[in-house]
MIFIPA-190595 format. One record per atom (N, C-alpha, C): residue number from 1; residue in one letter; atom name; x, z, y. Coordinates in pm, whole numbers. Atoms other than C-alpha are relative to their C-alpha. Layout:
N
{NUM, "A", "CA", {X, Z, Y}}
...
***
This chain:
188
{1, "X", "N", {52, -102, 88}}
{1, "X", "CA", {3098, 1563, -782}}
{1, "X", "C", {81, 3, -128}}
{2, "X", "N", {-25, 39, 112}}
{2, "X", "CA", {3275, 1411, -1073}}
{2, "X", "C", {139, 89, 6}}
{3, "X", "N", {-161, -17, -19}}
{3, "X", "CA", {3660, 1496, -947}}
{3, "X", "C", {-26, 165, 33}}
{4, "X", "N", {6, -142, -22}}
{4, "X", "CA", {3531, 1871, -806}}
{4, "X", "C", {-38, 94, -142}}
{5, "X", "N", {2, -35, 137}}
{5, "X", "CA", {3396, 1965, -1188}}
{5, "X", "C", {170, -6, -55}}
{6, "X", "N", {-105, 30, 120}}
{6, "X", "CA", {3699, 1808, -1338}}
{6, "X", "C", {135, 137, 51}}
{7, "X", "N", {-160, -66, -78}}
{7, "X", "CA", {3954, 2021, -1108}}
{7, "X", "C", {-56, 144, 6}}
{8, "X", "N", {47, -133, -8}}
{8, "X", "CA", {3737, 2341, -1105}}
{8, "X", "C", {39, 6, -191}}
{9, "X", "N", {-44, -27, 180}}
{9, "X", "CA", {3769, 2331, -1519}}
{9, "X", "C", {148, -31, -22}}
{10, "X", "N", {-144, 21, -8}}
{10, "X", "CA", {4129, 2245, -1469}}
{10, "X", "C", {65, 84, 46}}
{11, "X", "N", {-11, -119, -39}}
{11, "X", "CA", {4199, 2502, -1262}}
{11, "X", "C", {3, 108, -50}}
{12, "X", "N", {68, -141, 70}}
{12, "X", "CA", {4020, 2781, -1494}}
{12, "X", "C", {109, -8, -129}}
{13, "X", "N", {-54, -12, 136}}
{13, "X", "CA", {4223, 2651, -1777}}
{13, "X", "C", {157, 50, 22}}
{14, "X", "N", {-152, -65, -56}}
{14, "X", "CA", {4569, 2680, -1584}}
{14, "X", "C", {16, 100, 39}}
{15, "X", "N", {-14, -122, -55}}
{15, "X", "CA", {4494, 3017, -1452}}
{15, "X", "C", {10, 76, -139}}
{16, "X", "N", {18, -55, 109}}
{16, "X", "CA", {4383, 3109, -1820}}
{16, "X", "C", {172, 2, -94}}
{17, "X", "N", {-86, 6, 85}}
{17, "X", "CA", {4702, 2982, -1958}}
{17, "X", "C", {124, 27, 70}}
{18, "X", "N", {-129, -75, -64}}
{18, "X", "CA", {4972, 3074, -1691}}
{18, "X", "C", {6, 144, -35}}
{19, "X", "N", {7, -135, 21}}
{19, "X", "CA", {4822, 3440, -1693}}
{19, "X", "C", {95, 15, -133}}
{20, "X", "N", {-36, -50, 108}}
{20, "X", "CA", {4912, 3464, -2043}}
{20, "X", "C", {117, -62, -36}}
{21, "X", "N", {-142, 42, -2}}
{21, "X", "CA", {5231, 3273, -2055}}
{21, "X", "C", {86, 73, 91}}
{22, "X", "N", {-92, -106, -130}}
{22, "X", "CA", {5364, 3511, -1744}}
{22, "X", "C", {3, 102, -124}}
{23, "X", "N", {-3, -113, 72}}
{23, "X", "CA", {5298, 3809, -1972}}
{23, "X", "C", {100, -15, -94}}
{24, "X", "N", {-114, 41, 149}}
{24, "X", "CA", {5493, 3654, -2263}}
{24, "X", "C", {149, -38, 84}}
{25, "X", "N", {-117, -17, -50}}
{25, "X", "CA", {5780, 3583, -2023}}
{25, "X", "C", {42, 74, 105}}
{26, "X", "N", {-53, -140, -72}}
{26, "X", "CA", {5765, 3909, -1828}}
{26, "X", "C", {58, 81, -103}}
{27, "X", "N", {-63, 15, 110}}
{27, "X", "CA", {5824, 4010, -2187}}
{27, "X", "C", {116, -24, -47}}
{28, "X", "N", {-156, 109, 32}}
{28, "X", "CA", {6098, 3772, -2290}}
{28, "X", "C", {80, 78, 86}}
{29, "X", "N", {-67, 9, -52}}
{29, "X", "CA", {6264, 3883, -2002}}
{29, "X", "C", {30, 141, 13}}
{30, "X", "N", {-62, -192, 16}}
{30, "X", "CA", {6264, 4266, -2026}}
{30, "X", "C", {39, 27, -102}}
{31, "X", "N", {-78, 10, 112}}
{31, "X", "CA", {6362, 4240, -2371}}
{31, "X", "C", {129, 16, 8}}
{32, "X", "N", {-167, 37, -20}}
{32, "X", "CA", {6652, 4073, -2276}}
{32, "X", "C", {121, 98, 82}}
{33, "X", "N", {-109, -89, -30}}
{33, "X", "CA", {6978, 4193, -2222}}
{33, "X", "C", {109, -48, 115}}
{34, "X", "N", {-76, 38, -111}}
{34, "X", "CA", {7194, 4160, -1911}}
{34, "X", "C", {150, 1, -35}}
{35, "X", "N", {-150, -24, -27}}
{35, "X", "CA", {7538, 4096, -1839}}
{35, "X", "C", {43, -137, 139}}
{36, "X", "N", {-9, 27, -114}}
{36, "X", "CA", {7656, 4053, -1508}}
{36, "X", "C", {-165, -31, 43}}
{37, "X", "N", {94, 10, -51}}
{37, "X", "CA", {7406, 3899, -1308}}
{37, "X", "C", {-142, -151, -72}}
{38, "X", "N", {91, 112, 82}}
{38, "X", "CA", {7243, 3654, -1601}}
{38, "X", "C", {-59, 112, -125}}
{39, "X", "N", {92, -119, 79}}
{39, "X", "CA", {6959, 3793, -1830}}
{39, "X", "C", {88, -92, -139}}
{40, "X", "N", {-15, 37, 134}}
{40, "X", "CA", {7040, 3704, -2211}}
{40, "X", "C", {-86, 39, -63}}
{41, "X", "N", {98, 5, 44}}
{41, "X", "CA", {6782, 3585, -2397}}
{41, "X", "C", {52, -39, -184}}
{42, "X", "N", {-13, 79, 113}}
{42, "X", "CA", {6823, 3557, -2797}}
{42, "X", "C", {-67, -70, -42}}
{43, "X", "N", {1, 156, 74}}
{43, "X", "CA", {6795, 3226, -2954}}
{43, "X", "C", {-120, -9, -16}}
{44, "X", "N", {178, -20, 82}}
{44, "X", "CA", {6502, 3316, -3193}}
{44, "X", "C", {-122, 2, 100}}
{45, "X", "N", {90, -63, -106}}
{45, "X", "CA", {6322, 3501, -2890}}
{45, "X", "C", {-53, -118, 119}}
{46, "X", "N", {32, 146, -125}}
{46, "X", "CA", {6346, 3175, -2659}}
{46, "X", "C", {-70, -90, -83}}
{47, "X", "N", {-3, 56, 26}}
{47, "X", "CA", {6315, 2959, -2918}}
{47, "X", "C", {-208, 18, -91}}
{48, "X", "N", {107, -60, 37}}
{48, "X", "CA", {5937, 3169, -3034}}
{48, "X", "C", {-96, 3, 134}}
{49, "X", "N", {43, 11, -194}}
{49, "X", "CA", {5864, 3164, -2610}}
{49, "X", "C", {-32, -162, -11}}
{50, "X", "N", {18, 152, -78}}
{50, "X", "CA", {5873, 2808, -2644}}
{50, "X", "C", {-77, -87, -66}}
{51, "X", "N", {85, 39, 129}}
{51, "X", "CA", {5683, 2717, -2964}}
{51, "X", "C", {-155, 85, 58}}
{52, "X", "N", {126, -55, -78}}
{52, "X", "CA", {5409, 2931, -2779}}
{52, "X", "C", {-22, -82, 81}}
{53, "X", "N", {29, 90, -160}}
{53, "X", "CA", {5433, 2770, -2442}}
{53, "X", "C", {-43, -141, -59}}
{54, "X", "N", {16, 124, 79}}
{54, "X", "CA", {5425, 2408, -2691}}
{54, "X", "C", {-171, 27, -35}}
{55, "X", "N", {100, -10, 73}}
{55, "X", "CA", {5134, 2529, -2888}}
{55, "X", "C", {-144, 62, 146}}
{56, "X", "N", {76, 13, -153}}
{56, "X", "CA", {4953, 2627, -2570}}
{56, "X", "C", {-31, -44, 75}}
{57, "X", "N", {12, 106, -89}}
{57, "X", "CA", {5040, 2385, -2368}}
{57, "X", "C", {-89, -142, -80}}
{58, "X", "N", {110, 101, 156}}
{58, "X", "CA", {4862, 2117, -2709}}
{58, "X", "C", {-143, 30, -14}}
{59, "X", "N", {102, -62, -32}}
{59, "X", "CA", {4585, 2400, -2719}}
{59, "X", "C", {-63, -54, 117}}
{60, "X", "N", {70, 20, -134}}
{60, "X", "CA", {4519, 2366, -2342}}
{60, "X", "C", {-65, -143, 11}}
{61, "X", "N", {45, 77, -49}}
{61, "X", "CA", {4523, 1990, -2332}}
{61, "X", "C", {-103, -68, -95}}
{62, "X", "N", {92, 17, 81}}
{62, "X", "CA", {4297, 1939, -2645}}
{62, "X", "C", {-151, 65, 121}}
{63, "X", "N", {117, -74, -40}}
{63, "X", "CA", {4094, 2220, -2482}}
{63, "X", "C", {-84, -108, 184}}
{64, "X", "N", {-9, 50, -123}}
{64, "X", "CA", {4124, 1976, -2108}}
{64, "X", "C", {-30, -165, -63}}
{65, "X", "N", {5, 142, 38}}
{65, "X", "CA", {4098, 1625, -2330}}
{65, "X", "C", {-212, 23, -62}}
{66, "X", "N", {149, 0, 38}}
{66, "X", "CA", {3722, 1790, -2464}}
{66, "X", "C", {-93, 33, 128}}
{67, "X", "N", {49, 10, -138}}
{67, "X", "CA", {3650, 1876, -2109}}
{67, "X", "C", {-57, -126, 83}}
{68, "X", "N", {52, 160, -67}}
{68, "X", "CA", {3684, 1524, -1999}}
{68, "X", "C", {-77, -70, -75}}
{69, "X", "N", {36, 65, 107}}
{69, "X", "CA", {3525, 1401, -2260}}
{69, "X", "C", {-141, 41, 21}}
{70, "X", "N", {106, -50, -72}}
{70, "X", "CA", {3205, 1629, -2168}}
{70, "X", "C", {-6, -78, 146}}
{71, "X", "N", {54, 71, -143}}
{71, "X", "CA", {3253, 1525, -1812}}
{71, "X", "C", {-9, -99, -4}}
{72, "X", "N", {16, 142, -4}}
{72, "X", "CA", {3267, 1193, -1875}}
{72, "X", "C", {-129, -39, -70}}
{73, "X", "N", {161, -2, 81}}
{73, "X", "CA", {2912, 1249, -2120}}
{73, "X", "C", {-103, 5, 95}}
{74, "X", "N", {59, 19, -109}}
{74, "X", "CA", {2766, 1397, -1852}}
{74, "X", "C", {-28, -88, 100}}
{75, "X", "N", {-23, 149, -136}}
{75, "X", "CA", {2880, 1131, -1548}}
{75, "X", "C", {-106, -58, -68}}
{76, "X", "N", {68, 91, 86}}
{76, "X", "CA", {2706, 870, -1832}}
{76, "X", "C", {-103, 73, -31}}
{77, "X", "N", {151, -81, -3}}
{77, "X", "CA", {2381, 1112, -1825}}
{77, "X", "C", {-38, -1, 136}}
{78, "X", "N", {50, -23, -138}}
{78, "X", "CA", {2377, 1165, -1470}}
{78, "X", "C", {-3, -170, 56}}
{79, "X", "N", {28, 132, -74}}
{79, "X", "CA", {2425, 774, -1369}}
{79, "X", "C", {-126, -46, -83}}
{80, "X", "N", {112, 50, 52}}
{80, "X", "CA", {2152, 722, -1633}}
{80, "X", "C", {-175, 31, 43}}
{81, "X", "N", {121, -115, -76}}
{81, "X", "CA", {1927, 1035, -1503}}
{81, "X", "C", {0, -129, 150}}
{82, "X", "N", {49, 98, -115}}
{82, "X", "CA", {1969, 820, -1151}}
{82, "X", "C", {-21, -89, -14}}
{83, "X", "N", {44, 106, 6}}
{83, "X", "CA", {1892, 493, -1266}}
{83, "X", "C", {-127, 38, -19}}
{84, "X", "N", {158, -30, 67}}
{84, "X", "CA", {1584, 647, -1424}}
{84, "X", "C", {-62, 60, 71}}
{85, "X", "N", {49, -97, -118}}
{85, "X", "CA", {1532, 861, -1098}}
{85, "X", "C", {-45, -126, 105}}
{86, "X", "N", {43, 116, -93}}
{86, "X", "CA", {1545, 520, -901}}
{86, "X", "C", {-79, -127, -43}}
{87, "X", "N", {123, 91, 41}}
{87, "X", "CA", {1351, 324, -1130}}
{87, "X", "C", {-159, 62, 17}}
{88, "X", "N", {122, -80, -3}}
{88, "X", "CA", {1080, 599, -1124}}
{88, "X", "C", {-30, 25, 171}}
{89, "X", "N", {8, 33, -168}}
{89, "X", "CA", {1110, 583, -719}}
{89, "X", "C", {-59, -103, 26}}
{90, "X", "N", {70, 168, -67}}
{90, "X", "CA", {1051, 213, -678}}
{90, "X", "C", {-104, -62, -80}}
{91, "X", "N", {149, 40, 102}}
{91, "X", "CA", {760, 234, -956}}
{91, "X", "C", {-95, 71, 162}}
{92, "X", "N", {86, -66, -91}}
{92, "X", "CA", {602, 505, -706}}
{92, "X", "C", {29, -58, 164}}
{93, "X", "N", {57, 113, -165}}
{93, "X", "CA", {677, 302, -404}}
{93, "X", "C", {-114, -66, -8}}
{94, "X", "N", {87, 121, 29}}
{94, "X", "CA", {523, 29, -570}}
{94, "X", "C", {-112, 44, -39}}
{95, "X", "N", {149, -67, 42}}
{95, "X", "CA", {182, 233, -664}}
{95, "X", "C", {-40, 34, 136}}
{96, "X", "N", {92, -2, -193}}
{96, "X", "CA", {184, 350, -298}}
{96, "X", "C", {-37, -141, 80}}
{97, "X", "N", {65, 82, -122}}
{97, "X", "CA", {189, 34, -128}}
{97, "X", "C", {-140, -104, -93}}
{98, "X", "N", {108, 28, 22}}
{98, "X", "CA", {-70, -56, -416}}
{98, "X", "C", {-107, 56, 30}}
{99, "X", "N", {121, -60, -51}}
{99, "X", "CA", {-298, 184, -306}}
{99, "X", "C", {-22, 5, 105}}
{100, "X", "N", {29, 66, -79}}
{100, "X", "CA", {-261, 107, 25}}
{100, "X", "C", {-17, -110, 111}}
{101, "X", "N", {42, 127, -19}}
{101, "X", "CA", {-266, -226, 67}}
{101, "X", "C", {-113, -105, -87}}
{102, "X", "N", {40, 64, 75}}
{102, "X", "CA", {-463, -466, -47}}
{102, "X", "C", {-9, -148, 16}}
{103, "X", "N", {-32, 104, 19}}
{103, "X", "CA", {-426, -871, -139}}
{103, "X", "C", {-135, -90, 77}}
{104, "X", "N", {108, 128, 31}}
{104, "X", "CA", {-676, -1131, 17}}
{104, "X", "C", {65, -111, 51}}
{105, "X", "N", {-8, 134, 3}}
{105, "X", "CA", {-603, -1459, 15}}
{105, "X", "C", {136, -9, 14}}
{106, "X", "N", {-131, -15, 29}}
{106, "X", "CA", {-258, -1403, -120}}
{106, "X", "C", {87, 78, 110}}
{107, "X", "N", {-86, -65, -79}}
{107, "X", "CA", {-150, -1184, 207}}
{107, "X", "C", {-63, 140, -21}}
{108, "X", "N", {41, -140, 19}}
{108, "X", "CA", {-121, -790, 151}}
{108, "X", "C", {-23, 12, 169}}
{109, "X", "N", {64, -72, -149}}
{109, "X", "CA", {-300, -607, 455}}
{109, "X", "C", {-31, 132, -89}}
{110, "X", "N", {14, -107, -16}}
{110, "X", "CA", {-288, -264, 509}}
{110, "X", "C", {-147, 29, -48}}
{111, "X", "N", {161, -41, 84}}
{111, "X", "CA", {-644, -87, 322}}
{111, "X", "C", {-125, 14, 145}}
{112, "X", "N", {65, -86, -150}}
{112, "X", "CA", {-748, 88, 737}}
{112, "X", "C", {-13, -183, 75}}
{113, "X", "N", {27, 163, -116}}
{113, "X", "CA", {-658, -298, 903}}
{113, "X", "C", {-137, -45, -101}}
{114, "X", "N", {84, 93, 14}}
{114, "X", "CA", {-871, -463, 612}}
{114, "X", "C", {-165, 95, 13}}
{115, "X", "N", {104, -63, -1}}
{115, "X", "CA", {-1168, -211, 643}}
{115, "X", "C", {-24, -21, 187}}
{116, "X", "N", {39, -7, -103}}
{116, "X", "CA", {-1163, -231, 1006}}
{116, "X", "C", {-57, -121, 50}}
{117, "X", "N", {48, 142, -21}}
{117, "X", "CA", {-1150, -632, 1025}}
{117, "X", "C", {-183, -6, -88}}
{118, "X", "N", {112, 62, 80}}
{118, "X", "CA", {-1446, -631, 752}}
{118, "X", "C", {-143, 62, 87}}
{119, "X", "N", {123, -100, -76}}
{119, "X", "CA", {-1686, -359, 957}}
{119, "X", "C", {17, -95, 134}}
{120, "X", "N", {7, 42, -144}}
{120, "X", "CA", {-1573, -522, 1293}}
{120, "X", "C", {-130, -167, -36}}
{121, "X", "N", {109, 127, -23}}
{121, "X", "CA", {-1700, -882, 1140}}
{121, "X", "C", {-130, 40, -55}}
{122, "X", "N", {166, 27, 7}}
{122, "X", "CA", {-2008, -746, 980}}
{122, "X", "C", {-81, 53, 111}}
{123, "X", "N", {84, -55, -98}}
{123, "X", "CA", {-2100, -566, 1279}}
{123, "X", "C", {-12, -96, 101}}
{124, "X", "N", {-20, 125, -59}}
{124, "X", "CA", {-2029, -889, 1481}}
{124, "X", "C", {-127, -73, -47}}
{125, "X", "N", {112, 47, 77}}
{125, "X", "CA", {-2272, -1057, 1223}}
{125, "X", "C", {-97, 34, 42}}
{126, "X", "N", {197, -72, -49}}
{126, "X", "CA", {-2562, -794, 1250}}
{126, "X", "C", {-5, -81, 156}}
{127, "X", "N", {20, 24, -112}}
{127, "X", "CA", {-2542, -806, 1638}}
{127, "X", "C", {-32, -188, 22}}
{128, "X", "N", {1, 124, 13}}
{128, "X", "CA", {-2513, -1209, 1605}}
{128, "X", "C", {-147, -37, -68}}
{129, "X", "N", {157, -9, -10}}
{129, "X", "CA", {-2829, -1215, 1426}}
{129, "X", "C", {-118, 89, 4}}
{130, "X", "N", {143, -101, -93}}
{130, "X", "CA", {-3037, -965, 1587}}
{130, "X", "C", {-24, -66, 101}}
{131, "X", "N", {26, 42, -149}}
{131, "X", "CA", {-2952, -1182, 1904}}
{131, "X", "C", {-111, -131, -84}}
{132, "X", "N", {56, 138, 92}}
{132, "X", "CA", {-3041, -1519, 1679}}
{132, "X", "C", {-156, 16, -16}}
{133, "X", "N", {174, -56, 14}}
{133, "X", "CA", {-3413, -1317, 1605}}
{133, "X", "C", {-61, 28, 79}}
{134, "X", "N", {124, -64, -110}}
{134, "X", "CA", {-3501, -1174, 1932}}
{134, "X", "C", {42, -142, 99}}
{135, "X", "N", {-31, 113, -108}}
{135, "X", "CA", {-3393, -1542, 2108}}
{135, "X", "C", {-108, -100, -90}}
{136, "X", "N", {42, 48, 71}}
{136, "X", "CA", {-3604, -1667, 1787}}
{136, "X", "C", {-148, 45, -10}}
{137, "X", "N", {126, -66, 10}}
{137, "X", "CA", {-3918, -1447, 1796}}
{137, "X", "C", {-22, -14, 168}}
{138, "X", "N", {28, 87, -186}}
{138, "X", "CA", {-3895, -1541, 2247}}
{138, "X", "C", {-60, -135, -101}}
{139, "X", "N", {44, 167, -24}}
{139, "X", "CA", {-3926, -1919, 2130}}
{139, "X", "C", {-92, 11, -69}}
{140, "X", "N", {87, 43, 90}}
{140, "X", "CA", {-4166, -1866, 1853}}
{140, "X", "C", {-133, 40, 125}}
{141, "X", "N", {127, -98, -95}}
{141, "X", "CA", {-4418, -1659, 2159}}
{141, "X", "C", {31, -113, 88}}
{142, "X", "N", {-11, 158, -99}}
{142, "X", "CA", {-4304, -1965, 2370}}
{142, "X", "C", {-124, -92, -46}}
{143, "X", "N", {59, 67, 86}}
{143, "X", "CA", {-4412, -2164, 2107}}
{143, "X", "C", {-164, 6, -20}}
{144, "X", "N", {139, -28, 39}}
{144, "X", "CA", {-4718, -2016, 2010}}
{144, "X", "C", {-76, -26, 109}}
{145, "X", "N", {81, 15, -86}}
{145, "X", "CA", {-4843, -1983, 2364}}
{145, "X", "C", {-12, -133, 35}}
{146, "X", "N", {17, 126, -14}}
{146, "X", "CA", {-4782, -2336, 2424}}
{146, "X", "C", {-85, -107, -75}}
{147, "X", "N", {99, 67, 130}}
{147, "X", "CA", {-4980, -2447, 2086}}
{147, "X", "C", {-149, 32, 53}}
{148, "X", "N", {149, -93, -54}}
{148, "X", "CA", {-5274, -2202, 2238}}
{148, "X", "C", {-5, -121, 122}}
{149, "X", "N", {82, 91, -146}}
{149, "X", "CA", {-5276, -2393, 2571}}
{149, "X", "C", {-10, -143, -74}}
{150, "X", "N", {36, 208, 48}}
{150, "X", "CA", {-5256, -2765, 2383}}
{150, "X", "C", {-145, 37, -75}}
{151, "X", "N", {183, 2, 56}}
{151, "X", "CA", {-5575, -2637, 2170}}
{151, "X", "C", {-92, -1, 98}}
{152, "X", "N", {112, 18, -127}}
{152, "X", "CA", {-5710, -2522, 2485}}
{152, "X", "C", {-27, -123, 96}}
{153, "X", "N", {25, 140, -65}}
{153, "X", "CA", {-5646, -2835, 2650}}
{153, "X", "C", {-82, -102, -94}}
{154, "X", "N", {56, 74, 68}}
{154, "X", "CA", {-5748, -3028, 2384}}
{154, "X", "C", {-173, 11, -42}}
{155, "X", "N", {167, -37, -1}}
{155, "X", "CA", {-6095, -2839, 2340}}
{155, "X", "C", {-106, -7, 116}}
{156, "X", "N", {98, 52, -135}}
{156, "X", "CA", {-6181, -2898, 2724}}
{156, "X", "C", {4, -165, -7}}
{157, "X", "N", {-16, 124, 52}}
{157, "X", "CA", {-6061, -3221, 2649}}
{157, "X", "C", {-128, -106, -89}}
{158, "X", "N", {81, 4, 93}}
{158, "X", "CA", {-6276, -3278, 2358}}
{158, "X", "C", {-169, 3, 75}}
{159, "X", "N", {145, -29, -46}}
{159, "X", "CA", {-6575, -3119, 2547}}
{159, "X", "C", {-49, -117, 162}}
{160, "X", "N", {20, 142, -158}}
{160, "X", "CA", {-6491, -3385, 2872}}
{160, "X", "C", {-64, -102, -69}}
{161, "X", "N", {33, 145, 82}}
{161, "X", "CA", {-6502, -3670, 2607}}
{161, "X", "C", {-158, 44, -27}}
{162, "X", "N", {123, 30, 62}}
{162, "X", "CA", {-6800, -3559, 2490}}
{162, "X", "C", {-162, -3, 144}}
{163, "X", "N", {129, -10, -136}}
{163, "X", "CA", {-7013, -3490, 2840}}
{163, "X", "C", {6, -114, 66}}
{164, "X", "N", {0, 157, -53}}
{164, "X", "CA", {-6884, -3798, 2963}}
{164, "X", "C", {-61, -106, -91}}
{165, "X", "N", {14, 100, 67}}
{165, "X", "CA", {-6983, -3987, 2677}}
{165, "X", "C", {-167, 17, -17}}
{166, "X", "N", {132, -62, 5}}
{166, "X", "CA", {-7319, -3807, 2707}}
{166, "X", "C", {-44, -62, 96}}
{167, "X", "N", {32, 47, -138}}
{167, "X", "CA", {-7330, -3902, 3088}}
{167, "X", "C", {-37, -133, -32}}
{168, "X", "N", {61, 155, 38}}
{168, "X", "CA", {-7268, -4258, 2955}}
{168, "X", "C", {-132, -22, -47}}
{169, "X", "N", {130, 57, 30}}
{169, "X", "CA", {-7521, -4296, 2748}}
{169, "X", "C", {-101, 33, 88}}
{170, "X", "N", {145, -30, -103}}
{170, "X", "CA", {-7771, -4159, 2988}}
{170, "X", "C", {14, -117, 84}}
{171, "X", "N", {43, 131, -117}}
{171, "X", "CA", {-7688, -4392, 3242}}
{171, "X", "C", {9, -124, -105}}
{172, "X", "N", {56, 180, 106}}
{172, "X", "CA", {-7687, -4695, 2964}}
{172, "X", "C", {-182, 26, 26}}
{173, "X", "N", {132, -32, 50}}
{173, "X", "CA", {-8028, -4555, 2882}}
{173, "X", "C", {-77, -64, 114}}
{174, "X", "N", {117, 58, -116}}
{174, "X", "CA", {-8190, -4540, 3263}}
{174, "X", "C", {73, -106, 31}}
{175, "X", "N", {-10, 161, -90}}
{175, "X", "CA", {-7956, -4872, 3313}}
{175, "X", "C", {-126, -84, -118}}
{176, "X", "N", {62, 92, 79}}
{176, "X", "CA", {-8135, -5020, 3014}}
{176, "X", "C", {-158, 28, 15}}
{177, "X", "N", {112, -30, 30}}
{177, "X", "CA", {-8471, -4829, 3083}}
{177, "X", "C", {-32, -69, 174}}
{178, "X", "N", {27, 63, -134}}
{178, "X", "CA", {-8438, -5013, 3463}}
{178, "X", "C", {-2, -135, -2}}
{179, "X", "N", {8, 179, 16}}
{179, "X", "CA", {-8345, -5331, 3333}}
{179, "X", "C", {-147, -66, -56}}
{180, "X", "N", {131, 20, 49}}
{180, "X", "CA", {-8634, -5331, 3139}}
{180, "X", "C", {-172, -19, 25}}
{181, "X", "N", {84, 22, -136}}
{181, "X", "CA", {-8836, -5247, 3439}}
{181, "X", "C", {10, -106, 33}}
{182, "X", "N", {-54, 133, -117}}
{182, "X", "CA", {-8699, -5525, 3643}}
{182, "X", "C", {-62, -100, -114}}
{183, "X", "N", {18, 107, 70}}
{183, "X", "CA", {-8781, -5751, 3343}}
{183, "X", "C", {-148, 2, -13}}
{184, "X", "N", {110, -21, -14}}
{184, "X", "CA", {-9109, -5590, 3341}}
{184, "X", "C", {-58, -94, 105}}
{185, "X", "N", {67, -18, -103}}
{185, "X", "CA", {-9193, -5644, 3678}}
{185, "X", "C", {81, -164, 25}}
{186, "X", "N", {-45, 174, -14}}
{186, "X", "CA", {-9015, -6023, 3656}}
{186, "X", "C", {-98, -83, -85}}
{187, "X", "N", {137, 82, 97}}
{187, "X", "CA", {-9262, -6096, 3397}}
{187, "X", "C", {-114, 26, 65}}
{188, "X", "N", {124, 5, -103}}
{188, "X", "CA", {-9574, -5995, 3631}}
{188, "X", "C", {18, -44, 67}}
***
């Protein structure tokens, strides 16, 4: 880009300054006076052709030394414009992959992976204890019914001990209300 500027303004200036140096020695040269087959140019007239072409040719390269001097301002704007174009790039990289990534436990993951891992394990969770409650509310109805039959056992239980212990004493009673006989009827 640098060398196509410099040679396009280089170009414009040599077209600018031939044009008008041809004219001045299409000039010069019709002026002049022939003999035989050589033009004759006087002294002064060459010597005024050439102090032009000098002062033109000084002109031009002033006018071609402020050229480069611009292009070379520019270049040193434009490599600055792109540093500042590629620092402002790899800021906005760096904001994208902050917004979608994100850090846990010092490793970046994608924002969609860590939302998917976090829903997959809490939905893992729920299901994990819903099973944990309905395998927990079975044992507690286990449980319970099993507490129900030990009361119930324990209340026929209870009611054996006590008819048997009833039975006993009755038969103590008619053993003791026979012995008593017998002792009766040993004493007559």
């Amino acid at each position: 880009m640098k060398s196509l500027l410099f040679t396009s303004c280089y170009f414009l200036i040599l077209c600018s300054f031939s044009q008008s140096i041809n004219d001045r020695f299409t000039n010069l040269l019709n002026d002049s006076e022939t003999f035989k087959d050589y033009n004759v140019i006087k002294t002064y007239k060459l010597n005024s052709f050439w102090s032009e072409v000098s002062d033109s040719i000084s002109m031009k390269k002033k006018e071609i030394d402020v050229l480069v001097r611009n292009n070379e301002e520019l270049n040193t704007r434009l490599s600055t414009t792109e540093d500042q174009l590629n620092n402002a790039i790899s800021k906005i990289e760096s904001l994208e992959n902050q917004i979608t990534t994100i850090k846990t436990f010092g490793i970046s993951i994608d924002k969609t992976v860590y939302k998917v891992i976090n829903f997959t394990t809490i939905g893992t969770l729920i299901i994990i204890i819903g099973l944990i409650l309905f395998r927990l509310k079975d044992k507690m109805q286990l449980a319970n019914s099993k507490l129900k039959d030990y009361h119930n056992l324990e209340a026929k239980f209870e009611d054996f001990r006590k008819k048997s212990l009833e039975n006993q004493m009755k038969l103590r009673r008619e053993l003791q209300t026979e012995r008593n006989k017998l002792e009766e009827i040993k004493s007559i």
